[in-house]
C-alpha positions in Angstrom: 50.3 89.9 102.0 52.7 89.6 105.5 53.7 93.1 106.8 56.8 94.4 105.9 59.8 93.7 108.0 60.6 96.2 110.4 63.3 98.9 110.3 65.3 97.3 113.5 66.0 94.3 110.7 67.4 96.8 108.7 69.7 98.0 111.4 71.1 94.1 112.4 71.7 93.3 108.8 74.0 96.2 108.0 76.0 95.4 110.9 75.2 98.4 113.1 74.1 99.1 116.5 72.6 101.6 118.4 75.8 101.3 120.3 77.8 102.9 117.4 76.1 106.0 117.8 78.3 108.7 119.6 76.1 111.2 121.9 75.8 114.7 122.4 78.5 116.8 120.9 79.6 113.7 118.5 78.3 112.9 115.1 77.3 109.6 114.0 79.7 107.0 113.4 79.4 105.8 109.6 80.0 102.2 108.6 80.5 100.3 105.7 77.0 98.7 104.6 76.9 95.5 103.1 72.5 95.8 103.1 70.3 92.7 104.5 68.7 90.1 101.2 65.2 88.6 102.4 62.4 87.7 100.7 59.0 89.2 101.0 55.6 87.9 99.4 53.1 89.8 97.2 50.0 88.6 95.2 51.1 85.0 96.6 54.6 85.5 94.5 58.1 86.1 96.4 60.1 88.8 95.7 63.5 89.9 96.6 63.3 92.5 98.5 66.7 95.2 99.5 66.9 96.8 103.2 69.4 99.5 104.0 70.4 102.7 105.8 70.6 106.5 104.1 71.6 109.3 105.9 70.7 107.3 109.3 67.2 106.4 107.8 66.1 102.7 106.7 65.7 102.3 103.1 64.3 99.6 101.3 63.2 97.9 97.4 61.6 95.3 95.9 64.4 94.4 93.9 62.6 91.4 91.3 60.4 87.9 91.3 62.3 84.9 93.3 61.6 82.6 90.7 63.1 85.0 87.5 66.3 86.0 89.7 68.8 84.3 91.0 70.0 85.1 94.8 73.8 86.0 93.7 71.9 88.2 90.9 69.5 89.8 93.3 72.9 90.4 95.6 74.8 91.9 92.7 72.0 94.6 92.1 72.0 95.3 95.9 75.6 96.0 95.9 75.2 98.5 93.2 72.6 100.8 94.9 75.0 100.7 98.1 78.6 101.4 96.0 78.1 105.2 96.0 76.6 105.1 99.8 79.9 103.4 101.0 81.9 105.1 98.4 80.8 108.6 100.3 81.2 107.6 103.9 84.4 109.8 104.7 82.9 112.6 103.1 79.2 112.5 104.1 80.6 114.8 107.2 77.6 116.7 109.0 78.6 120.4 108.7 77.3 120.6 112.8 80.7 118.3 113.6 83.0 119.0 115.7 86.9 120.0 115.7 87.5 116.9 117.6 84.9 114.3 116.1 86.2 116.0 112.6 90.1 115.5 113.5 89.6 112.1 114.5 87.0 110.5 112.0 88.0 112.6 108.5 92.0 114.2 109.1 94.1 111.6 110.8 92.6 108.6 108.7 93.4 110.9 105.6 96.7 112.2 106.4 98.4 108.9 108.3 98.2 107.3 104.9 101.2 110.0 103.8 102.9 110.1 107.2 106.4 108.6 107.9 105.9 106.6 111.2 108.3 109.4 112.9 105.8 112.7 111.6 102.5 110.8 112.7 104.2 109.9 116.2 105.1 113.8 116.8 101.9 115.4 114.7 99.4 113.0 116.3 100.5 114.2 120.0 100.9 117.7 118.4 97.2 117.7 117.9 95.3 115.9 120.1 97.5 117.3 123.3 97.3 121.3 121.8 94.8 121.7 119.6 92.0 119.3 120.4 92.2 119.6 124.0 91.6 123.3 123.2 88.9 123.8 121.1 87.6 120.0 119.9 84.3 120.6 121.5 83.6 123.7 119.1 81.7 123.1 115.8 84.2 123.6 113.0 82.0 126.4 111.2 81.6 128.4 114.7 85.9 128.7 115.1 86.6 132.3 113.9 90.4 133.7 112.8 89.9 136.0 116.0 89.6 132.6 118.1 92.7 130.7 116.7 95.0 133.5 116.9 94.0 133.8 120.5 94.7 129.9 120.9 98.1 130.7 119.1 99.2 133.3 121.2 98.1 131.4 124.8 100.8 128.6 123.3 103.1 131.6 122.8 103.5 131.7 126.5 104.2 127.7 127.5 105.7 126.6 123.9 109.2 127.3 121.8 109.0 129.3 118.2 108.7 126.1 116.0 105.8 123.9 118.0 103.5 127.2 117.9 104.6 127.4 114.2 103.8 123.5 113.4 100.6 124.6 115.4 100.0 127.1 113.1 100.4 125.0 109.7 98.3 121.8 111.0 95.5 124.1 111.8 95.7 125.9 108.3 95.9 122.0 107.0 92.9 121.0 109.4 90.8 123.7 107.4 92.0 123.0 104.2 90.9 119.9 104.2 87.2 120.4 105.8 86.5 123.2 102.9 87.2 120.5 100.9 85.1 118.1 102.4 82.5 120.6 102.4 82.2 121.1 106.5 83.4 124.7 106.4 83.1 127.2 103.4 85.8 129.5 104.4 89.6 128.5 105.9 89.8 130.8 109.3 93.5 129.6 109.3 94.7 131.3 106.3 95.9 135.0 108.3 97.5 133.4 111.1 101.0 133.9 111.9 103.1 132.8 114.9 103.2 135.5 118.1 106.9 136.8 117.9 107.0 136.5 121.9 107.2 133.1 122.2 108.5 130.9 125.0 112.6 130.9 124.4 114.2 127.9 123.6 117.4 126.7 125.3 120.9 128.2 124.8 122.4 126.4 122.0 126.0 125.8 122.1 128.4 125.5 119.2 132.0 123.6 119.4 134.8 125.3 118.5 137.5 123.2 116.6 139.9 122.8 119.7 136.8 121.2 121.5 135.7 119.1 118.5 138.8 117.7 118.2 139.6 117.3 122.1 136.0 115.5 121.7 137.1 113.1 119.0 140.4 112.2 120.4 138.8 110.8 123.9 136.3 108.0 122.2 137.0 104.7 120.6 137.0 104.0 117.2 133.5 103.7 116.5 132.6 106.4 118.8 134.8 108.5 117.1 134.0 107.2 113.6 129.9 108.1 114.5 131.2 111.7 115.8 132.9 112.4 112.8 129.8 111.2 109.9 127.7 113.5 112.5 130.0 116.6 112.9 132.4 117.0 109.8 130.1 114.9 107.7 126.6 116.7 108.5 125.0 113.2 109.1 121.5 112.7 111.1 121.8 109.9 113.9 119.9 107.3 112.0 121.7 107.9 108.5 124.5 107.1 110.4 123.3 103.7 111.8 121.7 102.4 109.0 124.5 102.5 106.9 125.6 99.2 105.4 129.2 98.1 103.9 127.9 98.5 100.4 126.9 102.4 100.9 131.0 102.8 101.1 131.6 104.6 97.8 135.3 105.9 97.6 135.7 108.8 98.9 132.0 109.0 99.4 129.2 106.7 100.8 125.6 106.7 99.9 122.6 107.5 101.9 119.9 105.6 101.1 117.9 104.6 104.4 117.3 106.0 108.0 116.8 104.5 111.4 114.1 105.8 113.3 113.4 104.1 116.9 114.6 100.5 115.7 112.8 100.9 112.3 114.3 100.7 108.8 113.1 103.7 106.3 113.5 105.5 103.3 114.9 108.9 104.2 113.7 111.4 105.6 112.9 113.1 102.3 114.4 113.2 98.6 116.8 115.4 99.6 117.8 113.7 102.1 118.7 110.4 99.6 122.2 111.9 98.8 125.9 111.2 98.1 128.2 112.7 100.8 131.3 113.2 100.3 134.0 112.4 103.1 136.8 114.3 104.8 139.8 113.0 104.6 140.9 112.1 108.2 136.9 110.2 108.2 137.4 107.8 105.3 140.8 106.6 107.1 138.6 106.0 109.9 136.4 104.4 107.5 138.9 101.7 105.5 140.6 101.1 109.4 137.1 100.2 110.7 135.7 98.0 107.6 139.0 96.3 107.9 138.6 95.3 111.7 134.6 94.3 111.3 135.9 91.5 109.0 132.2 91.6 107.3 131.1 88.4 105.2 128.5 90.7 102.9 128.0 94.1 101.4 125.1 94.4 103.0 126.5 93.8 106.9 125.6 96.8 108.6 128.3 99.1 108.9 127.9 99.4 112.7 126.1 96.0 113.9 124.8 95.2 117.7 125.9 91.7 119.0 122.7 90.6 117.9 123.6 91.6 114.4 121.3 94.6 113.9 121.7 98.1 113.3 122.8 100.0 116.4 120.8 102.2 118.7 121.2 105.9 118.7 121.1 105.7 122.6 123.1 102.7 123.1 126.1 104.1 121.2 126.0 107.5 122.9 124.9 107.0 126.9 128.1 105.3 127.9 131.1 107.9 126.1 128.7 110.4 127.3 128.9 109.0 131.0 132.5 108.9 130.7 133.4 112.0 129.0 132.0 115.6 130.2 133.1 117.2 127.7 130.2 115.0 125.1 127.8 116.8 127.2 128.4 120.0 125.1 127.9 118.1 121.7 124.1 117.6 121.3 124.8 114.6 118.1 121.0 115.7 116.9 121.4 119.1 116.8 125.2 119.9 116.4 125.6 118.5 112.9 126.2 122.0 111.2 126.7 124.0 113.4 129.7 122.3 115.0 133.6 123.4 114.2 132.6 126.8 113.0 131.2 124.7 110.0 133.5 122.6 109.3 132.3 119.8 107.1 129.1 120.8 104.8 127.7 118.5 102.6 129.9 118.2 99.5 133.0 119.9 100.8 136.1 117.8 101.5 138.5 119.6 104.3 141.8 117.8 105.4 141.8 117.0 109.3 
């Protein structure tokens, strides 16, 4: 009878390497298994025989007779004892992991599924910059309530009210989802609350109508046009842009998309997909403008580049901006309600 095959075969078949094993503070990396087939010979028979890895250790069966079983067959039964191995790889998590190795391995590959580009380009920094530079080399079960809120109130002093607050929920979400994956059996997230001394924000300034209107009466048409949707209209930057001919609607248009960084998306949330309804002096504006774009289709973008895409939010801003000191007092991301002493809420139509 030849000697049975060594576990390093086992460890080349599944595609592993010693390689993929992260040191010291780091738990192992876990990989799909697709198991190693050979043949092994017993009472001058061959039989199929399985190899695998379990929980890091090699595993292996004598699966049936070569001569009774076909090799697709013998494969078929292999796959079946690995399905709930592979099926349990995200959450087989070793309750000694860390924030970090959890973070990176189990929360971000769960919760970028969900994300809008935009959220996991802000919540990915968010974490990795505050939290995981903070406390990723602690085991998840050792982090106590006492330790957070101290972690909080440290970000009190270099952060603004709402990044300590989003701070805040992604560590309650963080621990929410490790109960559930059975690293931690209590959430110490769940008390926290945000330090009231946190770092002040800027001064915020609000037009008053003789500046929005000394502001609108200085730009071109389509300057003026995109001030309006944003100011009297309650419009974010990229509704704005992404608006095509077809969204006209009356004395309404549609939003039903967003522009985010040159990319085309659904909005921002189900809210946000919404009929507004226009001022007056804006859908003049509106028919003047259609009329001199001379568009071809409904679905021509209501302000186009030369190259016949959607405009930038930065392109269409820097150069009025440049030219105009005044446009330095109208923040076009932040201003959009706050601006005329409110003129201009969603569903309200005011004369101008």
């Amino acid at each position: 009878m030849s000697a049975r095959p060594s576990a390093n075969i086992s460890v080349l078949c599944t595609g592993g390497s010693p390689m993929t094993q992260r040191r010291g503070k780091h738990m192992r990396r876990k990989r799909f298994q697709r198991g190693c087939l050979t043949t092994r010979k017993r009472s001058g028979k061959n039989y199929w025989f399985a190899l695998w890895r379990e929980e890091g250790r090699p595993k292996s069966k004598e699966i049936g007779l070569c001569t009774k079983m076909s090799r697709v067959a013998a494969e078929s039964i292999l796959q079946e004892i690995l399905k709930p191995i592979n099926e349990g790889v995200e959450r087989s998590i070793s309750k000694e992991t860390t924030f970090e190795s959890f973070v990176e391995l189990t929360y971000l590959p769960v919760y970028q599924r969900k994300w809008k580009g935009s959220t996991a380009m802000t919540e990915v920094n968010r974490l990795r910059v505050h939290l995981v530079n903070t406390i990723g080399e602690t085991r998840m079960r050792a982090i106590t309530r006492e330790q957070l809120q101290a972690l909080l109130d440290a970000k009190a002093t270099q952060c603004g009210h709402s990044m300590v607050d989003h701070m805040r929920f992604r560590l309650r979400s963080v621990f929410e989802l490790a109960m559930s994956e059975g690293v931690v059996d209590r959430n110490p997230a769940t008390s926290l609350f945000t330090p009231r001394n946190c770092r002040p924000g800027r001064e915020r300034h609000v037009l008053t109508p003789f500046q929005a209107g000394t502001l609108v009466d200085c730009l071109d048409l389509r300057e003026k046009l995109v001030a309006r949707l944003a100011t009297w209209e309650g419009m974010r930057p990229g509704e704005i842009l992404s608006l095509q001919v077809s969204d006209l609607d009356g004395d309404s248009l549609w939003v039903k998309r967003r522009l985010y960084k040159g990319d085309l998306d659904d909005p921002k949330n189900r809210r946000s997909a919404r009929q507004v309804a226009l001022t007056i002096g804006t859908k003049l504006l509106l028919e003047f403008w259609v009329e001199r774009l001379q568009t071809g289709s409904e679905t021509d973008w209501l302000f186009p580049s030369e190259k016949g895409t959607p405009m930038s939010r930065d392109n269409i801003w820097i150069w009025p901006a440049k030219c105009f000191p005044i446009l330095t007092l109208w923040d076009w991301v932040g201003r959009r309600f706050k601006s005329c002493g409110g003129h201009g809420l969603h569903g309200q139509r005011k004369p101008a």
